[in-house]
N, C-alpha and C positions, 0 to 999 in steps of 0.2 A: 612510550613511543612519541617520537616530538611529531611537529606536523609536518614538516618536510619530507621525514620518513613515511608517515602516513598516506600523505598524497600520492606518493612515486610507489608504493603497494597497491594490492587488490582489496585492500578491506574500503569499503563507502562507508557503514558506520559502525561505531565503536562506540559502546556505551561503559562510561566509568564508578562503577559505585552507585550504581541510580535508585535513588529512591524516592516513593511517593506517600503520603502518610495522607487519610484526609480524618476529619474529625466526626464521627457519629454519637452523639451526645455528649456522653462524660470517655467513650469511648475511641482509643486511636487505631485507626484500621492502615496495613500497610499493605496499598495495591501495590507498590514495585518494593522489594527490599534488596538493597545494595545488590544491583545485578549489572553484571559485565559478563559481557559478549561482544563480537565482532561478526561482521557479514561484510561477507566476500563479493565483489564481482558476478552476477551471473547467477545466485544462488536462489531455487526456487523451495522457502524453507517454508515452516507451519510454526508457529508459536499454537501451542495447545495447552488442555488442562481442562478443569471444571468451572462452572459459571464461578466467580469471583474470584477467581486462581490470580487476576491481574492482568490476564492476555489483554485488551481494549488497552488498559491504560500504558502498558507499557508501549503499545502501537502510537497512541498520541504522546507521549513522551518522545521519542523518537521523531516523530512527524513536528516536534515542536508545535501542536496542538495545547498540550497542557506541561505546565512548570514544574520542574522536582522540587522539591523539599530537600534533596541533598542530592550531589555526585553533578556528572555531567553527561553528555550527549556529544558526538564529533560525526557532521558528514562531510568526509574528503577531507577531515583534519581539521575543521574549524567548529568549534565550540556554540552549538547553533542558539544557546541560551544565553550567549551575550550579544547577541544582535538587539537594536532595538526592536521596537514591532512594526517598522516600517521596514528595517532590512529582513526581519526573517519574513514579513509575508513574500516580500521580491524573492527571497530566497525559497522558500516553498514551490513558489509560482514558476520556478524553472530548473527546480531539480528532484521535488518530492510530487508523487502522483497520488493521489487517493480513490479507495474504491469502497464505498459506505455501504453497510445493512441495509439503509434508508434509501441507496442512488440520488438522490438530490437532484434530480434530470429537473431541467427548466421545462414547466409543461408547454409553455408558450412557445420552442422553438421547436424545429424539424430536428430531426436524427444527425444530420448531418449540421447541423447550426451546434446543435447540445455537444458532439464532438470538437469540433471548431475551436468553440466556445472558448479554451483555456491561450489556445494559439491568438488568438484575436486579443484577448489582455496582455500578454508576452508582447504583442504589436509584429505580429507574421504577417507579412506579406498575404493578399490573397489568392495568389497564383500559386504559392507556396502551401498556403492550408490548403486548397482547393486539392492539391496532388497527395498529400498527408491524409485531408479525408476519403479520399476516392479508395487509397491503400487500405487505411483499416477498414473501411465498408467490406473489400476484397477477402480480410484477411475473417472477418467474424460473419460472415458470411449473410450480410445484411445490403446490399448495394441497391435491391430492388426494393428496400425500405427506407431511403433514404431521404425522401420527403414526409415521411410520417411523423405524425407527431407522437409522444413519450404512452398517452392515454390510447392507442392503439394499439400498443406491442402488449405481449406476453411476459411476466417475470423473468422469465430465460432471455428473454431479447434486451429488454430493458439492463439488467446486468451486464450483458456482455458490449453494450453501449457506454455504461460507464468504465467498462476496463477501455473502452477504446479510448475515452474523452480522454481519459486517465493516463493514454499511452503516447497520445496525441502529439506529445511534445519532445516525444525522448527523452523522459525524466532521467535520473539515477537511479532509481527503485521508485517499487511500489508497496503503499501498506494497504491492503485488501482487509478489513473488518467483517470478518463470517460472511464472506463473499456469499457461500452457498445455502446460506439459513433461511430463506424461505421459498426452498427451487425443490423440483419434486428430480426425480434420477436424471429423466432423460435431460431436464434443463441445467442438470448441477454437472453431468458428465460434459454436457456441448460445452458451458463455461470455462473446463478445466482443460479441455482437448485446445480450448482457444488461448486462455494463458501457456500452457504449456505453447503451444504452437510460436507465441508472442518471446516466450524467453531464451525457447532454441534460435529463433529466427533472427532478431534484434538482441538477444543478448540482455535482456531485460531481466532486472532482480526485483523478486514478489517475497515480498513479507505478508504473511496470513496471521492474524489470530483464527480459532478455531476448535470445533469438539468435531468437527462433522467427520468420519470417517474415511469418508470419498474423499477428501481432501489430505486427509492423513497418507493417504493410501499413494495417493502423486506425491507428495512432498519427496526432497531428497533429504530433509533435513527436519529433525522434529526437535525442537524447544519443548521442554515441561517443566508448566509452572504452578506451581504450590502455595499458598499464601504468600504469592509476590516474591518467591525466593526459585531458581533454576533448579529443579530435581533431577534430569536427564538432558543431553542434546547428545543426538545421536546423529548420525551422517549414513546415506544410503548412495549406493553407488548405481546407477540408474540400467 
């Protein structure tokens, strides 16, 4: 598919032959093995499988996070591993959104500062962030937490804060890393009620890595991965 074509389609990325090889001792381990796939517009899928199946790396492949060792990566038809690393950070910073295990929330700022946050590097306007944060405070359902700081909230809040930061800017997609892995039900189902909420609403496309169930369970679309290699993707009709 050239990139002409590509752009004027619903697919955002297309991964070509991707592969990731790293080296453990005398030994070569292959988190991505030649894997192609496409993700459409809109699509709220799950990349799953077992702890070292490859789900993370393939996610930061994709995110242009970490480098293949062979094949390629295209979001919107541009081959994002030939940027240098000044244009893909620009390029991240306004079309890929991220939502870590870790949240990486700055403790030092408010809720609404940590959402912001990505809008204010972009160079938005602040009459314009101020109405973008005021929205997603509405939409995850946190407005009267909005001057608190990161060390006050609860797991479940704190999560659903960085899908906002994450959302903040109207990326292309997002790649959520076990968004749900250390939320107990009631904070794993509020998160997924709020994603979901987020991709019917805006239209927003969520790439998951993932074993967790509760998340298998919303997905429309489940990827499995096997030693780095695609065993299943299946598609559910909602």
């Amino acid at each position: 598919m050239n990139d002409l074509a590509e752009n004027n389609s619903s697919i955002i990325v297309r991964t070509e032959n991707l592969s990731k090889s790293f080296i453990n001792g005398k030994s070569e381990i292959k988190a991505a093995d030649c894997i192609n796939l496409s993700i459409s517009s809109g699509e709220f899928t799950a990349v799953v499988g077992p702890s070292g199946s490859g789900k993370t790396t393939l996610l930061n492949l994709i995110g242009g996070l970490t480098t293949p060792s062979s094949g390629k990566v295209f979001v919107k038809g541009k081959d994002i591993h030939l940027f240098t690393d000044k244009e893909l950070v620009n390029f991240r910073l306004h079309n890929i959104g991220f939502v870590f295990q870790f949240l990486n929330l700055i403790p030092v700022l408010t809720v609404e500062e940590n959402i912001g946050f990505i809008m204010e590097l972009q160079g938005v306007d602040r009459e314009q962030r101020d109405a973008r944060i005021a929205e997603l405070l509405e939409v995850i359902g946190m407005t009267d937490r909005a001057r608190s700081r990161p060390s006050t909230l609860s797991g479940g809040q704190k999560q659903r804060i960085a899908v906002a930061r994450a959302l903040a800017s109207k990326p292309l997609f997002i790649l959520a890393d076990e968004p749900t892995a250390n939320l107990d039900t009631a904070a794993a189902e509020k998160l997924l009620d709020t994603m979901l909420l987020l991709n019917e609403k805006e239209k927003i496309t969520f790439l998951f890595s993932t074993h967790d169930p509760r998340v298998m369970n919303r997905a429309r679309r489940l990827i499995t991965l096997e030693d780095g290699r695609i065993t299943k993707d299946e598609t559910y009709v909602p």
